[in-house]
C-alpha positions as CSV (number, residue, x, y, z in Angstrom):
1,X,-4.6,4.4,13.3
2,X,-2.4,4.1,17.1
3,X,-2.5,7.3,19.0
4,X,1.4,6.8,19.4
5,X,3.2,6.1,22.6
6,X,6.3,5.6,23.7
7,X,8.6,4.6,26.6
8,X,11.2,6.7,27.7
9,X,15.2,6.2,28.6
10,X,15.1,8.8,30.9
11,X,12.7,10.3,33.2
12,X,12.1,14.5,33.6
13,X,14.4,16.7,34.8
14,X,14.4,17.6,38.5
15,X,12.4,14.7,39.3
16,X,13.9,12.2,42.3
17,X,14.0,9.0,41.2
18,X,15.7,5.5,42.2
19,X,17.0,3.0,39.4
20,X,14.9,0.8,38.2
21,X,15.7,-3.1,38.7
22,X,16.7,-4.5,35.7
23,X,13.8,-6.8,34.4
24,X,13.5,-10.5,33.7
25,X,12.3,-12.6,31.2
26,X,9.1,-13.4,33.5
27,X,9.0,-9.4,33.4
28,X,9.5,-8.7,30.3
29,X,6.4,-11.4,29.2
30,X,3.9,-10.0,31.6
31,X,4.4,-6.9,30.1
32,X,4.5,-7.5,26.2
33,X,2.6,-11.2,26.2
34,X,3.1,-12.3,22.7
35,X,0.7,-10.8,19.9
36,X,-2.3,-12.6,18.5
37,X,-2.0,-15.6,16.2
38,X,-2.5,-14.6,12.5
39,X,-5.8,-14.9,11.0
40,X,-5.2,-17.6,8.6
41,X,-9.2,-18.1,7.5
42,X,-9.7,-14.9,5.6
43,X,-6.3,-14.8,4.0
44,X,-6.9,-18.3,2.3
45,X,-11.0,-16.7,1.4
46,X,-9.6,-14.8,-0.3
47,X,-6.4,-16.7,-2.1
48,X,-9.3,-19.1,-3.3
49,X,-11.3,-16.1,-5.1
50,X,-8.7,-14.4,-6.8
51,X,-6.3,-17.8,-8.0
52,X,-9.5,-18.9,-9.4
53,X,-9.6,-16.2,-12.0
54,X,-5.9,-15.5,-12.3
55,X,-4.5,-18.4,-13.4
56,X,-7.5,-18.8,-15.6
57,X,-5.9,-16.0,-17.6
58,X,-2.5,-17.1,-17.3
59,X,-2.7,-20.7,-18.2
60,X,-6.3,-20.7,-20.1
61,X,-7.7,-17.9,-21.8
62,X,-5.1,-16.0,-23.1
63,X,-2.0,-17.8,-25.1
64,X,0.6,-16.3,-23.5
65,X,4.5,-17.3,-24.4
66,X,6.2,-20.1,-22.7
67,X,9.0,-18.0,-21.1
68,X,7.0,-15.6,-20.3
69,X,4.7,-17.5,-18.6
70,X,7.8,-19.5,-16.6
71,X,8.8,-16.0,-15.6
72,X,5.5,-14.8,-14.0
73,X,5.4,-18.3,-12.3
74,X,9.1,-18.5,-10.6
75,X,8.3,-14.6,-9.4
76,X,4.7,-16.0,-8.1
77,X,6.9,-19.0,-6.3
78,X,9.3,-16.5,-4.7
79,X,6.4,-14.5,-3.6
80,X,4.7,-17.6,-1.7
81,X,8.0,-18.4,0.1
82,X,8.2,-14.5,0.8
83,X,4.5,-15.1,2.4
84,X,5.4,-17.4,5.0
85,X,8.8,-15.7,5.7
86,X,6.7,-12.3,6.3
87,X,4.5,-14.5,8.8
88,X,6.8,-15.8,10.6
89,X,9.1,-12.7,11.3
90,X,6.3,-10.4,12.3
91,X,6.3,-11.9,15.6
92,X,9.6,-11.9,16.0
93,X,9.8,-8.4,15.0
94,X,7.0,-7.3,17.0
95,X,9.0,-7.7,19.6
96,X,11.5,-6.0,18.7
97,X,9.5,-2.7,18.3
98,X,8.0,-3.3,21.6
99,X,11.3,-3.6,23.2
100,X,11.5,0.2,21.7
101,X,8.6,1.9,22.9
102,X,7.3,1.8,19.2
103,X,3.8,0.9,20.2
104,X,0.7,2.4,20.4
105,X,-3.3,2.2,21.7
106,X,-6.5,1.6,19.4
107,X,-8.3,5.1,19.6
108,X,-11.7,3.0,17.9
109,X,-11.5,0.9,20.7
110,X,-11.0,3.8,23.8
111,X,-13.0,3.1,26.7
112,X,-12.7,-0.8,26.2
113,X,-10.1,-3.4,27.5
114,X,-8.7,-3.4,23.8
115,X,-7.8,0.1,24.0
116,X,-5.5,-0.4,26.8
117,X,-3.7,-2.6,25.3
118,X,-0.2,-1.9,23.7
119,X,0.1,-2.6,19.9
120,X,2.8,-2.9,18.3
121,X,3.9,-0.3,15.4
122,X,5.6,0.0,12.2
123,X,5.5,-3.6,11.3
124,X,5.8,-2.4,7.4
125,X,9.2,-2.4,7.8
126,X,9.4,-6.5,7.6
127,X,7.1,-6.4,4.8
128,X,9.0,-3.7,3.2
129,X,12.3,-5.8,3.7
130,X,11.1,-9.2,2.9
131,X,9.6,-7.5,-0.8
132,X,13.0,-5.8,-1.4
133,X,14.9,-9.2,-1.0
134,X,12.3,-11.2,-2.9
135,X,12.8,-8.4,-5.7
136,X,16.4,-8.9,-5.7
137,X,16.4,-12.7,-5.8
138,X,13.8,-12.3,-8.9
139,X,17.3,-10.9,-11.0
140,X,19.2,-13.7,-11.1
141,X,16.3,-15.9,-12.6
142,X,15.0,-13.4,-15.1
143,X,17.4,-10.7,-15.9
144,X,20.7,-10.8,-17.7
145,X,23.4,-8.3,-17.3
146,X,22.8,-6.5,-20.6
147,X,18.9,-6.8,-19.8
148,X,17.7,-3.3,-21.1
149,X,15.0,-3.6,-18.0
150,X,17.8,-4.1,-15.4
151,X,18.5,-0.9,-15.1
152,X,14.9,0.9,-14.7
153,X,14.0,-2.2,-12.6
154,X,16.6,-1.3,-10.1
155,X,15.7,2.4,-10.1
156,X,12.4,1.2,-9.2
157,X,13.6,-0.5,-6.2
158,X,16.2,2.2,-5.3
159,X,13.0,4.7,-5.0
160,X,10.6,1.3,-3.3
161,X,14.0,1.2,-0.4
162,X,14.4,5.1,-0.2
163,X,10.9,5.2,0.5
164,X,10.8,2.5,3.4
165,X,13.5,4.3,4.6
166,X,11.8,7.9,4.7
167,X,8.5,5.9,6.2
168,X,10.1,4.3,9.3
169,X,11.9,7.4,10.0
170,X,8.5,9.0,9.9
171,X,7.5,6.3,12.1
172,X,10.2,7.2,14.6
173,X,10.7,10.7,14.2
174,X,6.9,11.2,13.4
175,X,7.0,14.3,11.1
176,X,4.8,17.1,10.7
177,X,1.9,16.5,7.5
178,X,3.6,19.1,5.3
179,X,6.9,17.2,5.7
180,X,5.1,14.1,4.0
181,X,4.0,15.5,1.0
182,X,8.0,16.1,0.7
183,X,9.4,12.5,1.5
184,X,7.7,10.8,-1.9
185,X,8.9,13.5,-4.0
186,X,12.6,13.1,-2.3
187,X,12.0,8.8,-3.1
188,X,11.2,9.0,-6.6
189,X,14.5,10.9,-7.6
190,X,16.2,7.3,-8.2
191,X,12.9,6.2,-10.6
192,X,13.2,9.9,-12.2
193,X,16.6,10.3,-12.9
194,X,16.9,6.3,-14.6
195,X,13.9,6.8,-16.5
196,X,15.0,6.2,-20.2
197,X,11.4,5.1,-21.8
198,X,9.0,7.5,-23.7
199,X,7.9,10.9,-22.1
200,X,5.1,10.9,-25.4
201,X,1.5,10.5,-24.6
202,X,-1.3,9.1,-27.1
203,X,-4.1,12.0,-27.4
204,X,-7.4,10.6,-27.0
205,X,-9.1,10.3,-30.3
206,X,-12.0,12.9,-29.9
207,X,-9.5,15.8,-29.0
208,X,-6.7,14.4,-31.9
209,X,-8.6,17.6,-34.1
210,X,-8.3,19.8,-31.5
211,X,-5.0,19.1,-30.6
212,X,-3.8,18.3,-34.2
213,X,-1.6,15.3,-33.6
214,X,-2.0,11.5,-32.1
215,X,1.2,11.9,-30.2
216,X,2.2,14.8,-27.7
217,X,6.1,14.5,-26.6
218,X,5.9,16.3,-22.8
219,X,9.6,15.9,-21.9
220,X,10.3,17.3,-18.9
221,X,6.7,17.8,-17.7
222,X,5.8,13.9,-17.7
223,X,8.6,13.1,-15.4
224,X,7.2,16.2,-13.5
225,X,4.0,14.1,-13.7
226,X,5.6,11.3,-12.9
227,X,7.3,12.5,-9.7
228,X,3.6,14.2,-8.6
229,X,1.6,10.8,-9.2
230,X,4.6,9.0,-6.6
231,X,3.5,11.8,-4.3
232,X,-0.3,11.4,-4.5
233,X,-0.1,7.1,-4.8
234,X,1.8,7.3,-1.3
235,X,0.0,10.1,0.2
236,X,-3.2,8.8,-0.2
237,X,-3.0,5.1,0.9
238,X,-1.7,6.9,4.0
239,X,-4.6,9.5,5.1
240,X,-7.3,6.7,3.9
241,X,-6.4,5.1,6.8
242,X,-7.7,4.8,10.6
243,X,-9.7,1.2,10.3
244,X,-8.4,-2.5,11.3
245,X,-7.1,-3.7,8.3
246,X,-7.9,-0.7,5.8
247,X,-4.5,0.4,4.6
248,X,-3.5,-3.3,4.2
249,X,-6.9,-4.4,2.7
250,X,-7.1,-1.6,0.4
251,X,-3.3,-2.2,-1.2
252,X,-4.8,-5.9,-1.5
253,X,-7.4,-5.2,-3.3
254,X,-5.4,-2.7,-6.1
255,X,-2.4,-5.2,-6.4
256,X,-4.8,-8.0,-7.4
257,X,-6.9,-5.7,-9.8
258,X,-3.9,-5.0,-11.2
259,X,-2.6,-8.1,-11.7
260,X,-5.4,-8.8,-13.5
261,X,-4.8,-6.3,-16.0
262,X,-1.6,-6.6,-16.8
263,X,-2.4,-10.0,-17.7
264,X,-5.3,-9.0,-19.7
265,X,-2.9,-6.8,-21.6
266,X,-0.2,-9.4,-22.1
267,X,-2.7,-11.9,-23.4
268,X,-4.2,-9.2,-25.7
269,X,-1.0,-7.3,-27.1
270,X,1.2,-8.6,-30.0
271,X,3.7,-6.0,-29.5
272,X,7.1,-7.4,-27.5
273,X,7.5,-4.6,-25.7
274,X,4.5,-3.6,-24.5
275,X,4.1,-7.3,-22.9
276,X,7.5,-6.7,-20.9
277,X,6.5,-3.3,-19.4
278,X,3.2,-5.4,-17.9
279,X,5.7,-8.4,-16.6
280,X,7.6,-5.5,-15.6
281,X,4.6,-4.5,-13.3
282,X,3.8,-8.3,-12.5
283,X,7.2,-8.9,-11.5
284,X,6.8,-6.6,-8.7
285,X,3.0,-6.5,-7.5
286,X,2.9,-10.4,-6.6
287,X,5.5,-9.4,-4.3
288,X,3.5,-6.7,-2.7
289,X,0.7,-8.8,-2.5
290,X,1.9,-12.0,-0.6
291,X,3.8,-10.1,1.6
292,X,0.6,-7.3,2.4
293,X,-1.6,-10.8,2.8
294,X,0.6,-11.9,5.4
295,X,0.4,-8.7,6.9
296,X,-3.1,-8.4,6.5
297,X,-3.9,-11.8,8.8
298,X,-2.0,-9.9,11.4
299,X,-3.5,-6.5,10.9
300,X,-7.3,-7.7,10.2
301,X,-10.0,-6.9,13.0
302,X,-9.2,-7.2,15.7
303,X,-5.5,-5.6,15.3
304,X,-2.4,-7.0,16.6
305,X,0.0,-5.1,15.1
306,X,-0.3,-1.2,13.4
307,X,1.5,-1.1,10.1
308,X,2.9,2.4,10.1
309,X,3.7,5.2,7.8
310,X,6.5,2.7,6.8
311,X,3.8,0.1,4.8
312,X,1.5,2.9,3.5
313,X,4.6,5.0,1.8
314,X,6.1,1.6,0.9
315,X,2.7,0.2,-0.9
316,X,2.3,3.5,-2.6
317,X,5.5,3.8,-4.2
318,X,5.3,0.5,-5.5
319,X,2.2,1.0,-7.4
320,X,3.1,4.0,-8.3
321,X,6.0,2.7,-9.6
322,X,4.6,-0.2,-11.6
323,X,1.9,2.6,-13.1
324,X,4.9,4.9,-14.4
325,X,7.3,1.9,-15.7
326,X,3.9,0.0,-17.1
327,X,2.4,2.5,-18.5
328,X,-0.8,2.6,-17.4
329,X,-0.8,5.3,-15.0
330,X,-4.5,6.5,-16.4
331,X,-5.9,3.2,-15.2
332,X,-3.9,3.1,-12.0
333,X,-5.5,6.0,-11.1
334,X,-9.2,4.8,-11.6
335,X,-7.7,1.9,-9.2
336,X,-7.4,4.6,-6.9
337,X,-10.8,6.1,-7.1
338,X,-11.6,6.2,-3.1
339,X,-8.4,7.6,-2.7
340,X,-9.2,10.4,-5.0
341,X,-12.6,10.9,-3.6
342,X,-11.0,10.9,0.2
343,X,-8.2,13.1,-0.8
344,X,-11.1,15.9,-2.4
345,X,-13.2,15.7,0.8
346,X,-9.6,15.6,2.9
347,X,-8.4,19.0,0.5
348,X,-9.8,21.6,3.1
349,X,-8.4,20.3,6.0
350,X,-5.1,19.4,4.5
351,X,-4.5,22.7,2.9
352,X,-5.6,24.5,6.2
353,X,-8.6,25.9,5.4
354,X,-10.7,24.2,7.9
355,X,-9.2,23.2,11.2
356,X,-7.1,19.6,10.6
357,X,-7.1,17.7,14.1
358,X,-4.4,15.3,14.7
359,X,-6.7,12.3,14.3
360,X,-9.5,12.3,12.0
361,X,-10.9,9.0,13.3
362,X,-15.0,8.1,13.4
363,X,-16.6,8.6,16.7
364,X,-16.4,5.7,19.1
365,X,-19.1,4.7,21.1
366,X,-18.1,1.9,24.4
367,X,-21.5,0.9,25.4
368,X,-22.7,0.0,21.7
369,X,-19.2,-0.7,20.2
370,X,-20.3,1.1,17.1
371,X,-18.5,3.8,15.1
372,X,-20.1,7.4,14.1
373,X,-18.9,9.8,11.4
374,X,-18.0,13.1,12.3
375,X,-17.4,16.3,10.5
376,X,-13.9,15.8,9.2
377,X,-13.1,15.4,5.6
378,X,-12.5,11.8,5.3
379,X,-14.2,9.4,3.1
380,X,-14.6,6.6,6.8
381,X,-16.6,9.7,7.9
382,X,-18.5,10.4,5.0
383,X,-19.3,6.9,4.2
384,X,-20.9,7.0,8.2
385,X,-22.6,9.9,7.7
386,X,-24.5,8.5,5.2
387,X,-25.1,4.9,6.0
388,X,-25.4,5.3,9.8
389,X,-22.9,4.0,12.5
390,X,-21.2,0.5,12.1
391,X,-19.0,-1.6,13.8
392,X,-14.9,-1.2,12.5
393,X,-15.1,-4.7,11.1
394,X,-18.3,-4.2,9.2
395,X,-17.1,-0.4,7.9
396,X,-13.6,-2.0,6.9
397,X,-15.8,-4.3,5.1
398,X,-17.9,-2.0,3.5
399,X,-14.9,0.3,2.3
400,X,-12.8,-2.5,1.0
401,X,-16.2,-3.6,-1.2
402,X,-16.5,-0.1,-2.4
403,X,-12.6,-0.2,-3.2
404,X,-13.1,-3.5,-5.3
405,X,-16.4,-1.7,-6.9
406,X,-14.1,1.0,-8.3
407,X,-11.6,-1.1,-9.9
408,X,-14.5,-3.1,-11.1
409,X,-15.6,0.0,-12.7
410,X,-12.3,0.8,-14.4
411,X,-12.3,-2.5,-16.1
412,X,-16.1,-1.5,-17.0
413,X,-15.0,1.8,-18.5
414,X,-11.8,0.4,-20.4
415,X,-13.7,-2.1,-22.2
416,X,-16.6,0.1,-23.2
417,X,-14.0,3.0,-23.8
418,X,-11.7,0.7,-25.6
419,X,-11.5,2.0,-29.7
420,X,-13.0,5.1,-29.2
421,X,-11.1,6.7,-26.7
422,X,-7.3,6.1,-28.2
């Protein structure tokens, strides 16, 4: 979270002032020195644990067809190659955005040398635009004109682009909280307005004799449902925020949980179509996933660049997205469990009922270099509360473990679940 700054063309009104030399290069690098190298080390931890058990499934334990299987591994190719383009142009962009005055200071590190140092801001925007071409490219290897998942899969990135759009201009414009809650609803008219597929949900089978049927048609009120879970998948990667590496690190850890389902529900489905709606959601998650690593060894403790509204709205949408057009949007949301609890203990303060101040960061502490929890409604707090006060690296940690727990736990309750339930 970057208490925002930014330079300014002109000075105040009124105010005698001479023109300023024009600056040099020597200048212009005292100023803005270059931002950290990426951390390579944690990024390739954690490619090591996850490949592991992914391409277990892919090429092991599940039988899973031949062009299917070419398919998933062209898109995981592109999305490699999109890796080291996102880590190279960072950098470049970075400086850029400094140029702009888009920068900001790290309010967990006030009162230290690191908190007077200017960070650069909104660097979702490369990741953002690095996905969208990868996603592109990805059409002319799978999808034929007459494909009948061309046409959903580019409403899905009409609504991913709107909503990088809408993030950065949040970025820029920064927009009051009750304007956000707007800007995913405004994104997901592409997504809602394509949608051709079902709008029937399967009643769980204890309430099939209360209800009276297996299958309930919604119509209009699942693309309603549709347009609200956009809005809450967006929101919520965006106020679970204010930690090194948390809003990166926690759209990490979902994309790779649920990459391992959709494989799990490829390798265990017979049904055609039901296997293309999870490539569907593969084809665009690996995506999200090499790019967010590359921007995670940049954004890890301690930060050299701030991702901005632009990422969080941008890595929302696109689960969101993969949850409606996959259908699984009841197990996305188990994904998401932190973000529900964070958003229940946010609810007062978001709706106005108790006092919302701008920032609703932990405590920060210069002589120990520890964080402590306050009183807002925010699940970093809470967690401090209760465990006591921790360093940002070691909370980020701890939150990111307790984000992996709760997908954990949704594979946990689908299996046990799984004949019973539907």
């Amino acid at each position: 979270m970057a208490a925002r700054k930014r330079t300014s063309a002109t000075t105040a009104a009124g105010t005698d002032t001479k023109p300023s030399p024009p600056q040099t290069q020597e200048t212009n690098t005292q100023i803005d020195p270059p931002i950290s190298p990426p951390k390579k080390g944690i990024i390739l931890k954690f490619c090591i644990f996850f490949s592991i058990p992914y391409f277990y499934l892919l090429y092991q334990h599940y039988k899973i067809e031949e062009d299917l299987k070419r398919s998933i591994l062209v898109n995981a190719a592109l999305s490699v190659a999109g890796f080291f383009v996102t880590l190279r142009m960072i950098p470049v962009a970075s400086r850029y955005v400094l140029k702009r005055g888009l920068f900001g200071f790290d309010i967990n590190k006030k009162g230290t040398h690191e908190g007077t140092v200017k960070v650069p801001e909104s660097l979702g925007i490369v990741v953002g635009i690095v996905f969208l071409v990868l996603a592109i490219l990805f059409q002319y290897f799978n999808f034929t004109a007459d494909s009948n998942w061309l046409v959903e899969y580019n409403a899905a990135l009409a609504s991913i682009c709107f909503m990088i759009l809408l993030g950065f201009v949040d970025d820029v414009l920064d927009v009051p909280w009750r304007v956000k809650l707007i800007l995913p609803s405004i994104a997901a008219l592409p997504l809602l307005m394509a949608y051709a597929g079902n709008t029937t949900i399967i009643i769980p089978k204890p309430l099939v004799s209360y209800v009276g049927q297996e299958v309930l048609d919604l119509g209009w009120v699942y693309k309603l449902y549709m347009g609200l879970l956009a809005v809450f998948c967006t929101n919520s990667i965006n106020i679970h925020a204010g930690l090194n590496g948390l809003e990166v690190g926690q759209t990490v850890v979902i994309a790779s949980a649920i990459l391992i389902h959709n494989l799990m529900q490829i390798g265990a489905s017979s049904d055609p179509e039901y296997k293309q709606a999870h490539a569907f959601s593969i084809y665009l998650v690996q995506p999200l996933l090499a790019t967010s690593l590359a921007l995670l060894s940049y954004n890890w403790y301690p930060s050299s660049v701030f991702v901005g509204d632009t990422y969080t709205y941008f890595a929302g949408m696109t689960m969101a997205v993969v949850g409606i057009l996959g259908h699984y949007s009841e197990t996305l949301l188990i994904f998401f469990l932190p973000q529900v609890l964070n958003f229940l203990l946010s609810l007062p303060q978001l709706s106005g009922y108790v006092k919302c101040p701008r920032h609703r960061l932990p405590r920060f502490n210069p002589e120990t270099g520890l964080l402590t929890g306050t009183r807002d409604g925010t699940l970093v707090n809470f967690y401090l509360r209760i465990f006591g006060p921790k360093s940002e690296k070691l909370l980020c940690i701890h939150l990111l473990l307790v984000q992996a727990l709760g997908c954990c736990f949704c594979f946990m309750l689908r299996y046990f679940l799984a004949g019973w339930y539907k």
